[in-house]
KEDOLO-505631 format. One record per atom (N, C-alpha, C): x, y, z; residue in three letters. Coordinates in steps of 0.2 Angstrom, whole numbers, plus 2048, in hexadecimal, padded with zeros to 3 digits. Example, Ala and Ser with C-alpha at 12.3 -4.5 7.8 and 13.67 -1.06 7.14 Angstrom:
// residues 2
8427E4827Ala/83E7EA827Ala/8427F0827Ala/8407F5823Ser/8447FB824Ser/840800827Ser/
//
This chain:
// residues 349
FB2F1596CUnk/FB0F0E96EUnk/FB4F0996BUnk/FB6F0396DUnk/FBAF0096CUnk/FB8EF996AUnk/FBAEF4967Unk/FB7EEE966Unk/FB5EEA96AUnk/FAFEE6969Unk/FA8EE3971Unk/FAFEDC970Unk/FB1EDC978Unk/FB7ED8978Unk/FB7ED1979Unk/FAEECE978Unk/FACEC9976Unk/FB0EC4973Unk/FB2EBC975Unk/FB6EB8971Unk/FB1EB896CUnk/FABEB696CUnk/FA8EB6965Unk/FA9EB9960Unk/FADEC0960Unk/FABEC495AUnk/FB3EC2958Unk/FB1EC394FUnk/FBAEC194BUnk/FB6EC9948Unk/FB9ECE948Unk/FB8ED2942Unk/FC0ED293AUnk/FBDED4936Unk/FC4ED792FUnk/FC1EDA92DUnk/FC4EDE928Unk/FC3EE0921Unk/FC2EDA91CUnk/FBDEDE91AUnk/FBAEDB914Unk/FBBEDE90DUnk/FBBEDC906Unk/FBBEE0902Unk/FB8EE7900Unk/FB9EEC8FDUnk/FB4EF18FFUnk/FB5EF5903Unk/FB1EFA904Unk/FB0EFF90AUnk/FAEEFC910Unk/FB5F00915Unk/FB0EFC91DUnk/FB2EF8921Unk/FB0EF6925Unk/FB1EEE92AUnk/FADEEE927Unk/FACEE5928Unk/FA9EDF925Unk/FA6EDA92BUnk/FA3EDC92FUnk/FA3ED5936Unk/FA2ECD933Unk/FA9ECB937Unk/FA9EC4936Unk/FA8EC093CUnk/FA5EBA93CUnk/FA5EB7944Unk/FA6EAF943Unk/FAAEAE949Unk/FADEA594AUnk/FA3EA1946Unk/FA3E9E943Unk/F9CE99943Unk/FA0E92945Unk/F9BE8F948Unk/F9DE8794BUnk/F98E86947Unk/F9CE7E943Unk/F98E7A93FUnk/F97E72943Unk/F92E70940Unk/F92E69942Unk/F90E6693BUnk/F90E5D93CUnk/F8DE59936Unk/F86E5A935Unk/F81E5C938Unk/F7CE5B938Unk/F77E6093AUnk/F7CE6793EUnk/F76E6C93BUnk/F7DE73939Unk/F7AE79939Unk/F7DE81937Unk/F7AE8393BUnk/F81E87941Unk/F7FE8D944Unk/F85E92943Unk/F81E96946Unk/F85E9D942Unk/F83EA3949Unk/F88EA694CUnk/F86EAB950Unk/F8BEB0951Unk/F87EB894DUnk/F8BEBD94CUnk/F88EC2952Unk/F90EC7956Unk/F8AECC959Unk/F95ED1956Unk/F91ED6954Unk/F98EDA950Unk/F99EDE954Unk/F9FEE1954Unk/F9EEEA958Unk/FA4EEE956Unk/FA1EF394FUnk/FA6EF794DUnk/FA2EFD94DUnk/FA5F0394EUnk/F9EF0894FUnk/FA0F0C947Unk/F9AF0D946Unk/F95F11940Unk/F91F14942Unk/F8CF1493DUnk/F89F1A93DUnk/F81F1793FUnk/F7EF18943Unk/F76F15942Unk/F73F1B93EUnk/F6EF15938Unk/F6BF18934Unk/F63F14935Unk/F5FF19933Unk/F58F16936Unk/F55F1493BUnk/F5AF16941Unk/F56F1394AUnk/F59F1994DUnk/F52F1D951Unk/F53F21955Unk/F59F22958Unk/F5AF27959Unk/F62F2895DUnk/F62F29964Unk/F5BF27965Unk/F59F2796EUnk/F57F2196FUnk/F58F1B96BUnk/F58F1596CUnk/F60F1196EUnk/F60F0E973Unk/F64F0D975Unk/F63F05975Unk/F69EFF973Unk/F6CEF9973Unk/F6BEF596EUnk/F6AEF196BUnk/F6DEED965Unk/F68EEA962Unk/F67EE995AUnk/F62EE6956Unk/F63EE0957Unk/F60ED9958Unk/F61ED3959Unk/F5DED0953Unk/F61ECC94FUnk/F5EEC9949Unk/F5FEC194BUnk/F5BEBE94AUnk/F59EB894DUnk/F58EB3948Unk/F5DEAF944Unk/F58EAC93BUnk/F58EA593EUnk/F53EA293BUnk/F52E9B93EUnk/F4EE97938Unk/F4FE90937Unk/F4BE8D934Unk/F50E8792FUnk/F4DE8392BUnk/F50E7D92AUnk/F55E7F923Unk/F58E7B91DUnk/F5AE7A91AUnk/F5CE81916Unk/F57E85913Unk/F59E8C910Unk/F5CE93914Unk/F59E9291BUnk/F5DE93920Unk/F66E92921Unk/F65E89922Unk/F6CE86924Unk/F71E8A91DUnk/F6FE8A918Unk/F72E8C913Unk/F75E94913Unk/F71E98913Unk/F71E9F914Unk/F78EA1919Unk/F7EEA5914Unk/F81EA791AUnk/F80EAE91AUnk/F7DEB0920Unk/F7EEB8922Unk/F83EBA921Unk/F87EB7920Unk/F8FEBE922Unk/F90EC1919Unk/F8DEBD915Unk/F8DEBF90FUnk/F88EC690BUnk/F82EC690FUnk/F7EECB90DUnk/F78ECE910Unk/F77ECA917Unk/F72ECD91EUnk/F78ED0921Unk/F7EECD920Unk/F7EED192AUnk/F84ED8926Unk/F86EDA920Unk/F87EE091EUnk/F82EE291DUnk/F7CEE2919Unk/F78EE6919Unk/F74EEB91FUnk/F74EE7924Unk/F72EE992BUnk/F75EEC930Unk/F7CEEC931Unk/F82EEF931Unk/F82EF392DUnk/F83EF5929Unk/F82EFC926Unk/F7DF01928Unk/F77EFE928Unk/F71F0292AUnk/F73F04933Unk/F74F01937Unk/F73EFE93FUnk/F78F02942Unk/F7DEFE93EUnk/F84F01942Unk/F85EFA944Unk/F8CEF8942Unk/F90EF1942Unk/F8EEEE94BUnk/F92EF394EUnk/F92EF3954Unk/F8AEF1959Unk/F85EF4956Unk/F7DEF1959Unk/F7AEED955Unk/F7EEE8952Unk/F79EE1950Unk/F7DEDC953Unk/F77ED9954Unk/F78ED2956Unk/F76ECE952Unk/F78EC8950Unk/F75EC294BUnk/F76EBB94CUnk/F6FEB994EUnk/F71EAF951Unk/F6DEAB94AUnk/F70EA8948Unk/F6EEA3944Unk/F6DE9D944Unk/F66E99945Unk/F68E92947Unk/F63E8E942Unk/F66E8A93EUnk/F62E86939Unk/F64E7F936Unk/F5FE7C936Unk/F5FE74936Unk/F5DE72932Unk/F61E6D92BUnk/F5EE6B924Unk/F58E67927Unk/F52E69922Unk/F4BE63923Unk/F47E63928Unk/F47E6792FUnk/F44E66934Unk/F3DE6A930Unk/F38E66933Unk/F32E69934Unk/F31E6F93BUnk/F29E7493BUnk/F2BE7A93FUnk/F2AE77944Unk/F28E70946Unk/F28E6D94DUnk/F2DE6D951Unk/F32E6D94EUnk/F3AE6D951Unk/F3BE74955Unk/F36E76952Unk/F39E7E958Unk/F31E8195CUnk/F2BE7D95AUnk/F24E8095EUnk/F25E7B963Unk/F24E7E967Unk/F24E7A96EUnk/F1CE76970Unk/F18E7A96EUnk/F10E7996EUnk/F0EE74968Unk/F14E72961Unk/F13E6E95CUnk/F0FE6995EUnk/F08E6795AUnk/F05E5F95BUnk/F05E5C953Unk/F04E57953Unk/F00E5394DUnk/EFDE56948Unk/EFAE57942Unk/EF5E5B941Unk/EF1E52942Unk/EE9E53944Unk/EE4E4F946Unk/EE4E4B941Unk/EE3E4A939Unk/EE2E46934Unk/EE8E43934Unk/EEFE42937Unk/EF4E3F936Unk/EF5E3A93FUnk/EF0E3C942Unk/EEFE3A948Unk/EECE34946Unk/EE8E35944Unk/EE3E2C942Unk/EE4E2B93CUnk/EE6E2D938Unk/EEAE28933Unk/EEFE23935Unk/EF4E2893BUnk/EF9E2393EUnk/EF5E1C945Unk/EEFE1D945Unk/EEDE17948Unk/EEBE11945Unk/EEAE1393EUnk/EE7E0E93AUnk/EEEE0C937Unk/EF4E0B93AUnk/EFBE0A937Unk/F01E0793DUnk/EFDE0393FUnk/F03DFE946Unk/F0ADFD942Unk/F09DFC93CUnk/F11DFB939Unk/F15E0393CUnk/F13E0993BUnk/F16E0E93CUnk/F1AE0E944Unk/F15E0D947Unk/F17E0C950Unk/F1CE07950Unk/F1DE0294BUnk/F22DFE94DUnk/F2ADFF94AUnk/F29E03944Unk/F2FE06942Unk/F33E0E948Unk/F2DE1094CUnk/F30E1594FUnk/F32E0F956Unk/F30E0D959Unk/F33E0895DUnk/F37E0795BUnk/F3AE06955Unk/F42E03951Unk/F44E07952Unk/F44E0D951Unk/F49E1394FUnk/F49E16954Unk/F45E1695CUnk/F48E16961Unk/F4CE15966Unk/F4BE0E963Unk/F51E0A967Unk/F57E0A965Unk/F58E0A95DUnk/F5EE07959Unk/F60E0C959Unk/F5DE13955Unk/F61E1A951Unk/F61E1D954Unk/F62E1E958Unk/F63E2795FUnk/F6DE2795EUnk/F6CE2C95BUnk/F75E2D95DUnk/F76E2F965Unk/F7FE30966Unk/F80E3096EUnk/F7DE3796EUnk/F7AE3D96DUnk/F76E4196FUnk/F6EE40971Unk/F6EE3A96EUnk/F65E3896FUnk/F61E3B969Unk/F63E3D963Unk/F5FE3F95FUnk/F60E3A957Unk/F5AE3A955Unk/F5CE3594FUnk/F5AE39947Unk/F5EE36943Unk/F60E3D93CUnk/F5CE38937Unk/F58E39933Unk/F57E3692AUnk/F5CE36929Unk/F60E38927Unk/F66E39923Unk/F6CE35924Unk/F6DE34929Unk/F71E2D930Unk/F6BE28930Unk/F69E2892EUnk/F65E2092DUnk/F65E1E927Unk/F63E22920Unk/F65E2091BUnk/F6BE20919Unk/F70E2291BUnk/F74E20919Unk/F78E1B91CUnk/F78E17922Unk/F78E12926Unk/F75E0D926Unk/F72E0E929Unk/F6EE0692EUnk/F6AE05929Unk/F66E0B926Unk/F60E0891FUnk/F66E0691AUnk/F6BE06919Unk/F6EE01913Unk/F6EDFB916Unk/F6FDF991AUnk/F70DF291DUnk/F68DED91CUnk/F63DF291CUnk/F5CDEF91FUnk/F5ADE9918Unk/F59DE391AUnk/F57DDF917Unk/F4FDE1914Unk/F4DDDE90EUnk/F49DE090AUnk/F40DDF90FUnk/F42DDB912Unk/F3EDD9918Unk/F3BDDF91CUnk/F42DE391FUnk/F41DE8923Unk/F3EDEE921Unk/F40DEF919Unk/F3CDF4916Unk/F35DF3916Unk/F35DEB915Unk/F2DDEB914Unk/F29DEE918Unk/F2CDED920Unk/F25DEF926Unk/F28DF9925Unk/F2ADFA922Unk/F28E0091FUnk/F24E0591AUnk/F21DFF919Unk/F1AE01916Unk/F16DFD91AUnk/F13E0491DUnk/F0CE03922Unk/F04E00920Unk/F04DFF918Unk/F00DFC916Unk/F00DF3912Unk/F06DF3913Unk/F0ADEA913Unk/F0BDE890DUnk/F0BDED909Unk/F0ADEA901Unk/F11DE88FEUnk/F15DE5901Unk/F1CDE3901Unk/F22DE5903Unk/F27DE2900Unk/F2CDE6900Unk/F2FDEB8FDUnk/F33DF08FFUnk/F38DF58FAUnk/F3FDF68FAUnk/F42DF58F5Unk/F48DF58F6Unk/F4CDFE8FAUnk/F51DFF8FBUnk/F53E038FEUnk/F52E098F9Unk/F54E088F3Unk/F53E0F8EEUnk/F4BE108ECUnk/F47E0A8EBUnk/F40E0C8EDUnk/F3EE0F8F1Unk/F3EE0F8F7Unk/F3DE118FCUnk/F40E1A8FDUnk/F46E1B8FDUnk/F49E208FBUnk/F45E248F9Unk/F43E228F3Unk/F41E268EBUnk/F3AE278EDUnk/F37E268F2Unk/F2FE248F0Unk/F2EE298F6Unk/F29E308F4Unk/F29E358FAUnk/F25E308FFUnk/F1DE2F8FDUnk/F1BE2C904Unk/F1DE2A908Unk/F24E25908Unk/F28E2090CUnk/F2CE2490FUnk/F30E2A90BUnk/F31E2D910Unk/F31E33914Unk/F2BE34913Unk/F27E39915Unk/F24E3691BUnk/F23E30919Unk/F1FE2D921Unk/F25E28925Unk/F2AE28924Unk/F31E25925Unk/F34E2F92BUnk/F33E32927Unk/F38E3992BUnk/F32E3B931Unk/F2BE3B92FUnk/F26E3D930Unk/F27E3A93AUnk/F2BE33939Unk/F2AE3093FUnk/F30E31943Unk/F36E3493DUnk/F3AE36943Unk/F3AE3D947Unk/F36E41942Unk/F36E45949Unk/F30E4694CUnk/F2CE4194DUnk/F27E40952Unk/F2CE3C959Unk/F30E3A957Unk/F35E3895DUnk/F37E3F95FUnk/F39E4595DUnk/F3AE48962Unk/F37E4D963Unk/F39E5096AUnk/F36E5596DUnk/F33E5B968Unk/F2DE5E969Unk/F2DE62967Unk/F2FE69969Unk/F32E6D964Unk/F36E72968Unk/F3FE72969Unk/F40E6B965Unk/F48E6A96AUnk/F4CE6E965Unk/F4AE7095DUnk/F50E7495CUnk/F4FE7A95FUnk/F49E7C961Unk/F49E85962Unk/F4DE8396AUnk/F4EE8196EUnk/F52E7F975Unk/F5AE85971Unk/F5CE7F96DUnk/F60E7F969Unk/F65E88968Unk/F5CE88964Unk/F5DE90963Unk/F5EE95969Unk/F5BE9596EUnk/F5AE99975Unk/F61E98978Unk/F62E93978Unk/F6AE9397CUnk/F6FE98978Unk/F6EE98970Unk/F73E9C96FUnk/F70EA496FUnk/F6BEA696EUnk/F65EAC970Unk/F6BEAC977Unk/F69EAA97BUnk/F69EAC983Unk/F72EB0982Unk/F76EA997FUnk/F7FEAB980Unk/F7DEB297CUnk/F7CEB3977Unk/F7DEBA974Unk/F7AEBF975Unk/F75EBE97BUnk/F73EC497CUnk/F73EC4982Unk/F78EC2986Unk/F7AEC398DUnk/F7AEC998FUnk/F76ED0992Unk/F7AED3996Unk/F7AED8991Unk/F75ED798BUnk/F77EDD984Unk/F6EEE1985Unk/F6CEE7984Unk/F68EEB985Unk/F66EEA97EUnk/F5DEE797CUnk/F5CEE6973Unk/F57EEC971Unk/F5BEF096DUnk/F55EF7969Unk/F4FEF2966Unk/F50EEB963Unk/F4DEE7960Unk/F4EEE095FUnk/F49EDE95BUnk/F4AED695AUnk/F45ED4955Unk/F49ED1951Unk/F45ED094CUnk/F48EC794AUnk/F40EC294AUnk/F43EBC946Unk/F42EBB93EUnk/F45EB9938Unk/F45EB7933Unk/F46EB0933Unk/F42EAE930Unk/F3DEA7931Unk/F3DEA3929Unk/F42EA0929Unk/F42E9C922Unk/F41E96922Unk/F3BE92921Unk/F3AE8B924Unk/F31E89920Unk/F31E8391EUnk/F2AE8091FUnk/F29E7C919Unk/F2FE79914Unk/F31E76912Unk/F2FE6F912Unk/F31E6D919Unk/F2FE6691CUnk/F2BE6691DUnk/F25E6A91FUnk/F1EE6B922Unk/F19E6B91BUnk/F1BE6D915Unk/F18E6D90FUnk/F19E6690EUnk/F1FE6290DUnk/F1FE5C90CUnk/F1BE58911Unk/F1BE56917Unk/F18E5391BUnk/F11E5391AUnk/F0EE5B919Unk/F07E5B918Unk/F04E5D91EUnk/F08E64920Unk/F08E66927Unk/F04E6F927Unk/F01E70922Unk/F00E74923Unk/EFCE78926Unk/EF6E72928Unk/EF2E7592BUnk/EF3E77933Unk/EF7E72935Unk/EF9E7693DUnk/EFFE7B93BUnk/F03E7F936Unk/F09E82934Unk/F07E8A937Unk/F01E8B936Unk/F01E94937Unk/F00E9393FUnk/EFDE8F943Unk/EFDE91949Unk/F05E8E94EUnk/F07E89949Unk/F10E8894BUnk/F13E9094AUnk/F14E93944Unk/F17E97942Unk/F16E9D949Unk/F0FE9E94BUnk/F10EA394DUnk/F10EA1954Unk/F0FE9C958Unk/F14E9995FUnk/F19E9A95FUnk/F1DE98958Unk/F26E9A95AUnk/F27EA195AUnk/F23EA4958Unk/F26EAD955Unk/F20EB095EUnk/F1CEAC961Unk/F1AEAE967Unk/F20EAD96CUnk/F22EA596DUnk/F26EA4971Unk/F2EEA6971Unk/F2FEAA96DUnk/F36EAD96CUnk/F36EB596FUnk/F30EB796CUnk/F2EEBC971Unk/F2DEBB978Unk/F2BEB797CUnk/F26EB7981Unk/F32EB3983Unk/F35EB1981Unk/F3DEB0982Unk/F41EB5984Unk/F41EB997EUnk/F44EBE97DUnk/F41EC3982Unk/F3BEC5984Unk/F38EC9989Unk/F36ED1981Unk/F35ECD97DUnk/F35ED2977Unk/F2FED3975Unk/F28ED4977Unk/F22ED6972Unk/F22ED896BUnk/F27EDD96CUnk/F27EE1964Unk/F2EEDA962Unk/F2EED7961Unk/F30ED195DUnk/F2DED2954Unk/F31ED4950Unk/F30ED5948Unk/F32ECC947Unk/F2DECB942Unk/F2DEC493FUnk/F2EEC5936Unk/F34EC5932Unk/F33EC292BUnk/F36EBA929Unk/F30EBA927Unk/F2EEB4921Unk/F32EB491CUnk/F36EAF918Unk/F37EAC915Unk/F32EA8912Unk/F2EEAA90DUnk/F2AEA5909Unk/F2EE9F906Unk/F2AE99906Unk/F2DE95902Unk/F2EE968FAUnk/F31E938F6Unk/F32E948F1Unk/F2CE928ECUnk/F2EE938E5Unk/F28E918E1Unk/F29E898DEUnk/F2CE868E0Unk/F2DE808E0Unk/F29E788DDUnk/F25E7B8E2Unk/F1DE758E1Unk/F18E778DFUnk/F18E7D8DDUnk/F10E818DCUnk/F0CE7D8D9Unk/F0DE768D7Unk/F07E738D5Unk/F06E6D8DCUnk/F0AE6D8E1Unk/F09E678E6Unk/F0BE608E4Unk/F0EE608DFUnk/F0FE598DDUnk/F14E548E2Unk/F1AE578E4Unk/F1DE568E7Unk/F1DE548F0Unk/F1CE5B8F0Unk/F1BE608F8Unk/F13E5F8F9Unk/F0DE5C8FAUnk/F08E5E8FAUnk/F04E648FCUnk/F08E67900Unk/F07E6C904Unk/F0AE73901Unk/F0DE738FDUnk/F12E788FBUnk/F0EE7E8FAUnk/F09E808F5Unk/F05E848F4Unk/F01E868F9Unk/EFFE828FFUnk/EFCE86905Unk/F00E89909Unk/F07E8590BUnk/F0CE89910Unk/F0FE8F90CUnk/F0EE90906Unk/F11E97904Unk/F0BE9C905Unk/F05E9A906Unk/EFDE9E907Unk/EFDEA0910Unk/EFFE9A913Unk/F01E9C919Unk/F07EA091DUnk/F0CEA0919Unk/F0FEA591AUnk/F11EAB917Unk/F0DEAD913Unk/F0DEB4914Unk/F06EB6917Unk/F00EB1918Unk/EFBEB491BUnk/EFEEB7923Unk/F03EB2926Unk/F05EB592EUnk/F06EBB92CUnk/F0BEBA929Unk/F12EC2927Unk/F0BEC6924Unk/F07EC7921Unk/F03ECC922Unk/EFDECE927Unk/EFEECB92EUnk/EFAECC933Unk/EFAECF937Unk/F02ED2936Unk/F05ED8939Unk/F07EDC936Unk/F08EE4939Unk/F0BEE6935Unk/F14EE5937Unk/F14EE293CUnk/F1BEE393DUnk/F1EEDA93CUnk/F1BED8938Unk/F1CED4934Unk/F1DED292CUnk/F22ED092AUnk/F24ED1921Unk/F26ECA920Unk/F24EC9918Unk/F25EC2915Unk/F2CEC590EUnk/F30EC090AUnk/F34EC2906Unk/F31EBC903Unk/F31EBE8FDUnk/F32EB98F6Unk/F38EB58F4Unk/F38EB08F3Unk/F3FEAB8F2Unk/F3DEA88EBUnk/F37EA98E6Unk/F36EA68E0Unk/F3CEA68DCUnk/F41EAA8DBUnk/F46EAD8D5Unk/F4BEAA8DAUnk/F4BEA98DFUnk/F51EA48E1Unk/F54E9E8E1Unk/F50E988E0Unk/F50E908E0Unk/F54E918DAUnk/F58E878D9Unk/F58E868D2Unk/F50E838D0Unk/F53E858C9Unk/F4CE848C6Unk/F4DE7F8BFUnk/F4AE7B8BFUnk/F49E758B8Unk/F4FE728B9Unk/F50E708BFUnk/F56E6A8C0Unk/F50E638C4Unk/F54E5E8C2Unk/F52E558C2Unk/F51E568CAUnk/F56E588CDUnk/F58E568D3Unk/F54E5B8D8Unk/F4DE588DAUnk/F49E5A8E0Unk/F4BE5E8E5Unk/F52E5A8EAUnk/F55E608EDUnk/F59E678ECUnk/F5BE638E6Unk/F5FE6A8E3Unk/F5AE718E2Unk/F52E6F8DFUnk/F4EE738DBUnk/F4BE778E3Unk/F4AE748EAUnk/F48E768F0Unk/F4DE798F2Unk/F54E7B8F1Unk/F57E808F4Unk/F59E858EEUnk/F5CE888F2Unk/F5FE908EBUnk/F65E918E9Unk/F67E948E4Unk/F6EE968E2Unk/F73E9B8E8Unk/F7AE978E4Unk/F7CE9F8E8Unk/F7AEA68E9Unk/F7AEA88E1Unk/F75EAE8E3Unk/F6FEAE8E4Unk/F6CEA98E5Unk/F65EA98E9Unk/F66EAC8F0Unk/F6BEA88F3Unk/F6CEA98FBUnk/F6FEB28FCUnk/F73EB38F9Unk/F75EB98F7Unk/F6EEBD8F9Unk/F69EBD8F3Unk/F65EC38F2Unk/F5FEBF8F7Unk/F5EEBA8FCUnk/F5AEB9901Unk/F5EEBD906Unk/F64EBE90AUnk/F66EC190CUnk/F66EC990DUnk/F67ECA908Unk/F66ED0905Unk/F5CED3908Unk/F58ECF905Unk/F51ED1904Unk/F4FECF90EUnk/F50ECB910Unk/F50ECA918Unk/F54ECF91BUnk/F59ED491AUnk/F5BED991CUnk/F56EDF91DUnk/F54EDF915Unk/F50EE7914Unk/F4AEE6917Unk/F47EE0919Unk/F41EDE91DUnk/F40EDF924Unk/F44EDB925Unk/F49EDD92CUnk/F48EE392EUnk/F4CEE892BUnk/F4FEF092BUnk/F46EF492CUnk/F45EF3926Unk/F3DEF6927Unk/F39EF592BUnk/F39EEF92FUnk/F34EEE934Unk/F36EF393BUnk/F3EEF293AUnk/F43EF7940Unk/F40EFC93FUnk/F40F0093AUnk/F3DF05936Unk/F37F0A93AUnk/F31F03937Unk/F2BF02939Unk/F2AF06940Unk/F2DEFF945Unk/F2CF0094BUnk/F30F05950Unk/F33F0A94CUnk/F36F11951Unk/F32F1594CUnk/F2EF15948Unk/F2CF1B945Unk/F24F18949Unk/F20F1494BUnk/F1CF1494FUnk/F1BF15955Unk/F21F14958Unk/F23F17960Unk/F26F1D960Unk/F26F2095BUnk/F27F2695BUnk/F23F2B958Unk/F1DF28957Unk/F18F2B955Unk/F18F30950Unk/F1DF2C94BUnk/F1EF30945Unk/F1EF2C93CUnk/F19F2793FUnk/F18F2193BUnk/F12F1E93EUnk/F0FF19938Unk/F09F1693AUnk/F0CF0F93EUnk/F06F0D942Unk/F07F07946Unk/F03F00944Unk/F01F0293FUnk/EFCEFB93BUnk/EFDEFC934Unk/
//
């Protein structure tokens, strides 16, 4: 068997024993996608030899994600095990989005539904930001407004940014001050759809598995970040498991494996993220609901005792390295799991 003649696929050598699969990534300014499907034959290790077509690993989720390159220590680890040639790898992740971005069923949670009634100032800043900020895609960014159009805003305009009138704030104020912007970001993705990044995702899903027969599927889910900070945790477990429903109910996969990503240990006292401490409670309660469901620890990954907030909420190089690495063997084991239960030479719960 000869290489899948795919324009997508670039393979080399790599350092080491072996091919190494490498694949084209398209980048943009404002998000990381990454889509690997490899085809060198080896050897499958740990999936029946009467199973026929390809492990589909699907990783999704905001900023620790976006960071994370597969090609450095998920998609050798799995290739090894799999056999180069039957994995598939779609990567799509976006710095900062909440899980909203990809539950299509996403609502409010209800306490932040009449808080926002008793706040006309709010509804009149998202009127602004829909008419003014939409790029020529239609979608509007935090990041493309602070560092634009909120420089220019007179001291005035910061003001109707606090919903409770108590004056004005200059531009580094406002910045600096999580409520402000927490309830500033909170509004930008209330403008959009819910569900628009997973769209996103599915279209690259669909190109990659054109025509390809899947022994599996498994999503690896690193996200809730934004939802800790928002204060979203109580509608986060029935989001989480609407995406990991509707990707199945997509893919036509029932047996859809789900690993977790736990957040890191970052906030454990809430001061920051108010939520932090419950969204790391919430996910691993999903991930032990199933057996064909797994969480990975990320606590020895972040910087840790650095000034800089963002720096301390994402992870070192070799954090990303050994998350890649621990999302493999999770992965692998569920694969595992699930032919040792359908073959009725392993337990099923």
């Amino acid at each position: 068997m000869g290489l899948d003649p795919s324009p997508r696929i670039v393979s080399h050598e790599a350092r080491g024993r072996g091919p190494r699969p490498r694949v084209a990534t398209t980048w943009s300014d404002r998000a990381t996608g990454w889509l690997a499907a490899v085809a060198i034959v080896t050897s499958c290790v740990g999936c029946s030899a009467d199973v026929e077509g390809k492990h589909l690993f699907v990783l999704a989720g905001q900023s620790n994600m976006a960071r994370l390159d597969p090609a450095v220590s998920f998609v050798p680890a799995v290739a090894e095990a799999l056999g180069a040639e039957r994995v598939i790898v779609v990567k799509d992740a976006f710095a900062s989005l909440p899980i909203q971005s990809w539950d299509r069923g996403w609502q409010l949670p209800e306490s932040e539904v009449e808080a926002r009634k008793l706040s006309p100032t709010i509804h009149q800043w998202e009127e602004d930001f829909d008419r003014n900020d939409r790029d020529a895609s239609g979608e509007i960014s935090f990041a493309e407004l602070a560092g634009s159009r909120l420089a220019d805003w007179s001291p005035s305009e910061f003001s109707r940014l606090d919903a409770n009138g108590n004056g004005g704030l200059s531009r580094e104020e406002f910045l600096a001050h999580p409520a402000y912007r927490r309830r500033f970001a909170v509004s930008l993705y209330l403008l959009t759809e819910a569900g628009a990044r997973y769209e996103h995702l599915l279209s690259k899903l669909r190109e990659a598995t054109e025509g390809e027969v899947l022994a599996s599927a498994t999503l690896v889910w690193m996200q809730g970040e934004s939802d800790a900070e928002f204060g979203w945790s109580d509608v986060y477990e029935a989001a989480l498991r609407r995406v990991h429903s509707q990707l199945a109910s997509d893919l036509e996969r029932e047996d859809l494996n789900l690993v977790v990503g736990r957040i890191s240990d970052f906030d454990l006292g809430d001061e920051k993220y108010p939520h932090w401490s419950r969204m790391r409670e919430i996910q691993t309660q999903v991930a032990d609901s199933s057996p064909f469901f797994d969480w990975v620890d990320t606590d020895d990954l972040n910087v840790e005792e650095v000034a800089d907030e963002f720096e301390a909420v994402h992870y070192t190089q070799r954090g990303y390295r050994l998350l890649g690495e621990r999302f493999a063997r999770s992965a692998l084991a569920l694969i595992e799991k699930r032919r040792a239960c359908a073959e009725g030479t392993g337990p099923c719960s």
